[in-house]
TORNU-375770 format. One record per residue (C-alpha): residue number from 1; x, y, z. Coordinates in nm, 3 decimals, m for minus. Layout:
N
<num->NUM; x->X; y->Y; z->Z>
...
This chain:
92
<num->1; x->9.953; y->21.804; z->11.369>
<num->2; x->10.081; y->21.491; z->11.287>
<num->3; x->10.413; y->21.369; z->11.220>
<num->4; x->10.546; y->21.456; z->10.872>
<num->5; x->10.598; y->21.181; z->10.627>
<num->6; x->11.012; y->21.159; z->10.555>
<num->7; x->10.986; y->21.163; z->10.162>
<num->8; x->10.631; y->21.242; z->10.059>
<num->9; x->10.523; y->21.291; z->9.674>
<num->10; x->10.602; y->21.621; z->9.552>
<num->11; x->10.355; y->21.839; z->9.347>
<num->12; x->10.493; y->21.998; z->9.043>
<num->13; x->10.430; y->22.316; z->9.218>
<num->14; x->10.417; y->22.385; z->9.614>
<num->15; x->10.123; y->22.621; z->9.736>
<num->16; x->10.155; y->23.001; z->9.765>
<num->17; x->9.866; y->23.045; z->9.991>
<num->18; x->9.938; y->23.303; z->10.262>
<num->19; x->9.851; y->23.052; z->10.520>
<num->20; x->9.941; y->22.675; z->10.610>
<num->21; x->9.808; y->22.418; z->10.448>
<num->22; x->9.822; y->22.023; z->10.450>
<num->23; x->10.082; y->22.007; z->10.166>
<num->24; x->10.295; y->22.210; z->10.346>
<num->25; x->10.261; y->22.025; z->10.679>
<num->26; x->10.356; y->21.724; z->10.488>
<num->27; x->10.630; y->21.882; z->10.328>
<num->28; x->10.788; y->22.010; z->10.605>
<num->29; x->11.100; y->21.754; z->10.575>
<num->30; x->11.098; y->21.889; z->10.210>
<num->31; x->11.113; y->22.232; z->10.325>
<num->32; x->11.377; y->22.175; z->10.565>
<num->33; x->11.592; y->21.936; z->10.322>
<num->34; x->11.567; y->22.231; z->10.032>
<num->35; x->11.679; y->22.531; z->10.335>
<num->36; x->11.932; y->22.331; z->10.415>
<num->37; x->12.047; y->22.232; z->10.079>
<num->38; x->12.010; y->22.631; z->9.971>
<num->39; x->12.276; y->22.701; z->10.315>
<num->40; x->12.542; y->22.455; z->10.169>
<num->41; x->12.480; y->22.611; z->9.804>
<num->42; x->12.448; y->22.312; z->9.689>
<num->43; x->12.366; y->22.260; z->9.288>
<num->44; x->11.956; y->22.306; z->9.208>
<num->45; x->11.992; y->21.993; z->8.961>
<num->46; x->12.135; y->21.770; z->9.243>
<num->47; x->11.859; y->21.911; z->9.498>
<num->48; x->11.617; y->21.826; z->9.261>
<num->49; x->11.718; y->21.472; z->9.176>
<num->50; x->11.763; y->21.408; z->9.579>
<num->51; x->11.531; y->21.603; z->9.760>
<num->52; x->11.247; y->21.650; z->9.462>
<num->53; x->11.299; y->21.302; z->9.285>
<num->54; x->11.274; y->21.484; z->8.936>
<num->55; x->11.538; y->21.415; z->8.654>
<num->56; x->11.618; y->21.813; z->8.531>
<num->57; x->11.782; y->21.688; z->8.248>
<num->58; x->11.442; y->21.545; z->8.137>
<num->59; x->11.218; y->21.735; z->8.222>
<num->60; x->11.412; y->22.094; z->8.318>
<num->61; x->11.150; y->22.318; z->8.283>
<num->62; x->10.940; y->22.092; z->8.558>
<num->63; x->11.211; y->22.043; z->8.795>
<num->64; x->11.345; y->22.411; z->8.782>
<num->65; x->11.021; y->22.556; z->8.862>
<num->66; x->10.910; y->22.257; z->9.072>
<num->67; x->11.230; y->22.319; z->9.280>
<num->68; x->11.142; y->22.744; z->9.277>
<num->69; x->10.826; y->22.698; z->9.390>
<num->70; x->10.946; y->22.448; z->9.653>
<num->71; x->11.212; y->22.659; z->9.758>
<num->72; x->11.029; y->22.980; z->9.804>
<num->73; x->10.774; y->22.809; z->9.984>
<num->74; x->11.083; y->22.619; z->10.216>
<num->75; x->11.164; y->23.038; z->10.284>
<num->76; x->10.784; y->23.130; z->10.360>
<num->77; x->10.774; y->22.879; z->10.607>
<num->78; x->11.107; y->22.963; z->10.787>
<num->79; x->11.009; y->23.346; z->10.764>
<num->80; x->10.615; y->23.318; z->10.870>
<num->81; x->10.456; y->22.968; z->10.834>
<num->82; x->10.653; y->22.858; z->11.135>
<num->83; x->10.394; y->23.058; z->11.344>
<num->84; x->10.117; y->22.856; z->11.194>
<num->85; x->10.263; y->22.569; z->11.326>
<num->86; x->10.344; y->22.726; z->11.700>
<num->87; x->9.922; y->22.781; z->11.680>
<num->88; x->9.907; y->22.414; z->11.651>
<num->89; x->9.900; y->22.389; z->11.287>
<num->90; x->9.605; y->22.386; z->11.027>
<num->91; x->9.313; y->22.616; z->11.142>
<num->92; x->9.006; y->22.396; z->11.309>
């Protein structure tokens, strides 16, 4: 696996696949900036403008779910994608 990109384009919706993929390797920064975001309880809206690039008062139906899906995916990869990555990543 390579390097993440720092602020890669965001999808309106992140993958629910029960197993890595390449969005989510280059999302991990994503991930990490939405967990962390999540542990300060910081405001979706803001999250979304900063970490998702998405103006929720818009477009709020696109940024709320485009920050759900994000953030649910953020808490599959801290609960279980992380061992994807330990294996070295994307299947071969």
């Amino acid at each position: 696996m390579q390097n993440p990109p720092i602020d890669p384009d965001v999808a309106d919706s992140a993958p629910d696949d029960p197993v890595l993929t390449i969005y989510d390797e280059q999302h991990l920064v994503t991930y990490w900036r939405l967990l962390d975001a999540a542990v300060e309880g910081a405001d979706w809206k803001e999250v979304a403008r900063i970490v998702l690039r998405i103006d929720p008062d818009r477009e709020p139906a696109r940024a709320r779910n485009e920050f759900d899906t994000h953030l649910a995916r953020a808490n599959w990869m801290a609960d279980h994608g992380y061992r994807h990555l330990l294996r070295g990543g994307l299947a071969q």
